[in-house]
N, C-alpha and C positions, 0 to 999 in steps of 0.2 A: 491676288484679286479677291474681294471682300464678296463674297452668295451672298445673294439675298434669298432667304427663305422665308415660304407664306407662312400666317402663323396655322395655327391647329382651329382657332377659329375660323378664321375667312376659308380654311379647307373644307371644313364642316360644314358653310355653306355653302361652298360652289356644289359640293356634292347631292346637298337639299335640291338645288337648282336644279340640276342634273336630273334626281328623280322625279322631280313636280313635273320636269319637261315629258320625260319616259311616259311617266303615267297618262298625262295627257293626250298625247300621242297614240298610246293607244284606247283609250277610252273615247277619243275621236274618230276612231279609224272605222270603215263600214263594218257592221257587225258578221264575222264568220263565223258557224259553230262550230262545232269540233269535227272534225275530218271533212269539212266545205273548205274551199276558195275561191272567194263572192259567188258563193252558191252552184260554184260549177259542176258539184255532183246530180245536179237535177238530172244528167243525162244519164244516170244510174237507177231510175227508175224504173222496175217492169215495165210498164206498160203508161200507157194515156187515154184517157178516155176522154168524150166531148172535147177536145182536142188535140192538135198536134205536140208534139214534145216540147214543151220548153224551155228557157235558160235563164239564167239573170238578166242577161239584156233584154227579154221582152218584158222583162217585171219590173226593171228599174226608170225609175221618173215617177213611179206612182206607188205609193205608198201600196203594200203585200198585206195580206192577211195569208197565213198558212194553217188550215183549221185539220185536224187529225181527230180519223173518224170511222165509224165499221157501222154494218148493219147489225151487230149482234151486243153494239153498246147501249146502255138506254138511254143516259143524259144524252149521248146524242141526236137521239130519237126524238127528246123532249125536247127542254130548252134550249138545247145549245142547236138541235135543226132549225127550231122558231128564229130563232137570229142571226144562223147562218144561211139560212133560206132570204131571209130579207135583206142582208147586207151582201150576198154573193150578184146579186142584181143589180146593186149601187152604181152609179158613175163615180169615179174621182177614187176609187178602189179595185186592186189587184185580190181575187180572194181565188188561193188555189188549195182545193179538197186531197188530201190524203189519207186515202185508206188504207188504212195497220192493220190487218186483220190480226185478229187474235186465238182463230183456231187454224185448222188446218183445211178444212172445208173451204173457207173462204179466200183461199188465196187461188181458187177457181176464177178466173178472168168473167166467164159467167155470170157468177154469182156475184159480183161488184159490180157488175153491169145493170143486172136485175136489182140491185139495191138502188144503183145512178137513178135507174126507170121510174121504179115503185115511189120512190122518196122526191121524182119530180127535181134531183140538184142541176141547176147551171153554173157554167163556169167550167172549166180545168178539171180535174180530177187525176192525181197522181196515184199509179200503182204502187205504193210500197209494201209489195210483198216478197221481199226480201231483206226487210228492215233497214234500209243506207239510209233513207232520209230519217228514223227513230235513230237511229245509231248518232248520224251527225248533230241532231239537237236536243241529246242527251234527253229523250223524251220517255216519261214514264208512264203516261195514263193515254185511254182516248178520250175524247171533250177537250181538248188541249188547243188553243190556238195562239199564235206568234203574231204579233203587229209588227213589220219592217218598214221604217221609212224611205221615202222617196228616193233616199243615196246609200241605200242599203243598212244604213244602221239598226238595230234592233232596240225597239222604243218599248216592248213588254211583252210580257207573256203570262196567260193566264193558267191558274189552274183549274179551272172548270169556266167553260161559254154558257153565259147565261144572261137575261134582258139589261144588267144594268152597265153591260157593256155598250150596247145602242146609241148612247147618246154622248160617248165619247170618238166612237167610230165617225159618227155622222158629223165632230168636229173634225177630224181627221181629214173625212174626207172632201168635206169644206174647204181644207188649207188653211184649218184653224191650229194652234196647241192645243193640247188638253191633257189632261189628266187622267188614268186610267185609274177606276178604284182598285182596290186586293180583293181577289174572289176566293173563298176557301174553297180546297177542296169538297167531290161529291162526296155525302153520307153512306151511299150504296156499298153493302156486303157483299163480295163475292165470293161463291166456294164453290171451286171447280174440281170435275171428276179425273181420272187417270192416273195410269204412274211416274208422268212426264211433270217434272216443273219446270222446267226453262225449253220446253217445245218454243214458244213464240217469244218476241223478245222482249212482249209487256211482263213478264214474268220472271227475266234474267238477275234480275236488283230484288228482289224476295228473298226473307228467310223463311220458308215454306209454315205456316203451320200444317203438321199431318195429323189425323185422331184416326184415320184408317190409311189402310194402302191403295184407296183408291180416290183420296177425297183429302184437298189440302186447299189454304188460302192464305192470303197476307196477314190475316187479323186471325184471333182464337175461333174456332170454330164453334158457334152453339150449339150444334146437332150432329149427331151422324146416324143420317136414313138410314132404315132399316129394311135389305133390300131380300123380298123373297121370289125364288124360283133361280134357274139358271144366269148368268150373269158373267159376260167378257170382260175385263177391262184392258183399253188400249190405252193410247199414248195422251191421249188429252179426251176421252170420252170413257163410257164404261154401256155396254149395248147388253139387252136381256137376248139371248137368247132360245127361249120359251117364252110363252105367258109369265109374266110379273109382276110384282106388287112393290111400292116404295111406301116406305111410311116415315112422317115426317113430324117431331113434336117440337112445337114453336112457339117461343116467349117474347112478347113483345116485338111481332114482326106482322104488320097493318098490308103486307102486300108481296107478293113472290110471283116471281118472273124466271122462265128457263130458258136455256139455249139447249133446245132437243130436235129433235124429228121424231116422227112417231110409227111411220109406216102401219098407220092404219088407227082406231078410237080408243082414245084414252079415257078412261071411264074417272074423276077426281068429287071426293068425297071429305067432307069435313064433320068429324066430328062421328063419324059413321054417318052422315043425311048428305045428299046434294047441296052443294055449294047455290046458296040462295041469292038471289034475282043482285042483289047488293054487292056480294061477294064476288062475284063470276070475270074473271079477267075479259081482256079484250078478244081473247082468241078463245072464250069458250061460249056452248051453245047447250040447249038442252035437246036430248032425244030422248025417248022414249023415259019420261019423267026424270033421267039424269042428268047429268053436269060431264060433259065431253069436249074432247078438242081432239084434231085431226090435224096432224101438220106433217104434211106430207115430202112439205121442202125444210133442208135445218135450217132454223133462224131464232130468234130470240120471238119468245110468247109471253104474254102477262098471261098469270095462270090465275091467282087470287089476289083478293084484295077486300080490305076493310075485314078484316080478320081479328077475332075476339084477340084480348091479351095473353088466354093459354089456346092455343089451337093442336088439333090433328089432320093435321092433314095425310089422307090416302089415296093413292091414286095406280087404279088397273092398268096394266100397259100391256101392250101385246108384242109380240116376238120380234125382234128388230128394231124396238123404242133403244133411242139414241139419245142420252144423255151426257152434256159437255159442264155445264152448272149451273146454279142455282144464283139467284140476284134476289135477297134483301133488303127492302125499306122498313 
């Protein structure tokens, strides 16, 4: 009996066939991310706040936002709270907060509670402080948030929440199409204290830069303070124990912000003079003709700002000043 054999063409394209179909298939398929199963790890969340637990099924039918976020970030402080504040109030949108903390302080139930409060968020709030939900959507920053459509599929993700997202959200939520633009990443420097680099998990995908043993960041580091008096370093902080002094010489840096506590007045001086009326971050005040701030809980402070192009800055600290690090503009 005479085979018939296909040729090497027509195999070559049932095969095409075959993968057009594969691919499509899954490029169709509700979007899971890495260690989800339509999102069924939600119930591996610490905790919940402003809400009860919950799952995919309470999120599906309505298009998700999942915005990740801490008190000790400051885009999200800025922009990305201005627009997550207005669109977590929306109708015709799912927007559920997760909190990544990124020191070790913060994974205080507490202290994410007192940021829900202070910061005024509605909506959900997912504890992720144990990092499953950063693990599952291979997330690296905070200001980060995910659009999920109405059947789970994953329609974008930004790298920084900022206004010119708004007016695609708002077709979203419409039940319109749209288009999201590309948002670049934030400009913000970070250079964090301790001898820990992969404490939390926003810091696992790093190749560290270090210029001391107590002081390392993603990017080269421009400075390294110079710190006088007694001096701990732990695992993601470094604490004076005495009276001490940091001094910091800065090139082209218009504004600096810290995540410390101070247990008790920090005395900050530029230049050797008090940090003038213009200069004075958010968290500072004058006493007794200086330039001082008192932050008695840890959190993120703006310390200076509008700062010459060469500056010094110094600043007296007193016994038990807590330093985790420094934020750059």
């Amino acid at each position: 009996m005479k085979k018939h054999l296909a040729s090497k063409p027509a195999i070559a394209v049932g095969a095409l066939i075959v993968l057009l179909v594969g691919l499509a298939l899954v490029f169709a398929s509700p979007f899971a991310p890495s260690g989800f199963s339509s999102f069924s790890d939600w119930h591996n969340a610490t905790g919940w706040l402003n809400s009860e637990a919950l799952s995919w099924s309470d999120l599906q039918g309505t298009p998700t936002v999942v915005y990740f976020w801490s008190g000790t970030c400051e885009r999200c402080l800025g922009d990305g709270m201005d627009l997550a504040r207005n669109w977590s109030r929306r109708s015709g949108l799912n927007w559920v907060w997760v909190h990544a903390p990124e020191f070790a302080f913060e994974r205080d139930v507490a202290v994410a509670q007192s940021d829900v409060t202070r910061l005024r968020l509605q909506g959900p709030v997912a504890l992720d402080h144990q990092g499953v939900l950063w693990s599952a959507y291979s997330n690296r920053s905070q200001n980060i948030l995910y659009v999920i459509a109405a059947n789970g599929t994953m329609l974008y993700s930004a790298n920084r929440a900022d206004a010119s997202l708004g007016g695609p959200l708002y077709q979203l939520a419409s039940g319109n199409s749209t288009v999201f633009p590309t948002v670049s990443p934030s400009s913000v420097r970070r250079i964090y204290t301790g001898y820990e680099t992969s404490v939390q998990g926003i810091r696992k995908n790093w190749t560290p830069y270090r210029e001391a043993d107590y002081l390392f960041s993603v990017q080269p580091i421009p400075f390294v303070p110079e710190l006088f008096g007694k001096w701990y370093v732990g695992g993601d902080f470094i604490r004076a124990q005495t009276q001490g002094q940091i001094r910091l010489v800065l090139t082209n840096v218009s504004r600096l912000s810290l995540v410390a506590q101070a247990f008790g007045t920090v005395k900050v001086f530029e230049s050797n003079l008090p940090l003038s009326i213009a200069q004075r971050g958010a968290a500072m005040v004058e006493q007794d003709g200086l330039t001082v701030f008192s932050a008695t809980s840890a959190g993120l402070y703006d310390l200076a700002r509008n700062l010459p192009e060469e500056s010094e800055i110094r600043m007296d600290v007193p016994a038990g000043f807590t330093l985790y690090r420094f934020s750059l503009d």
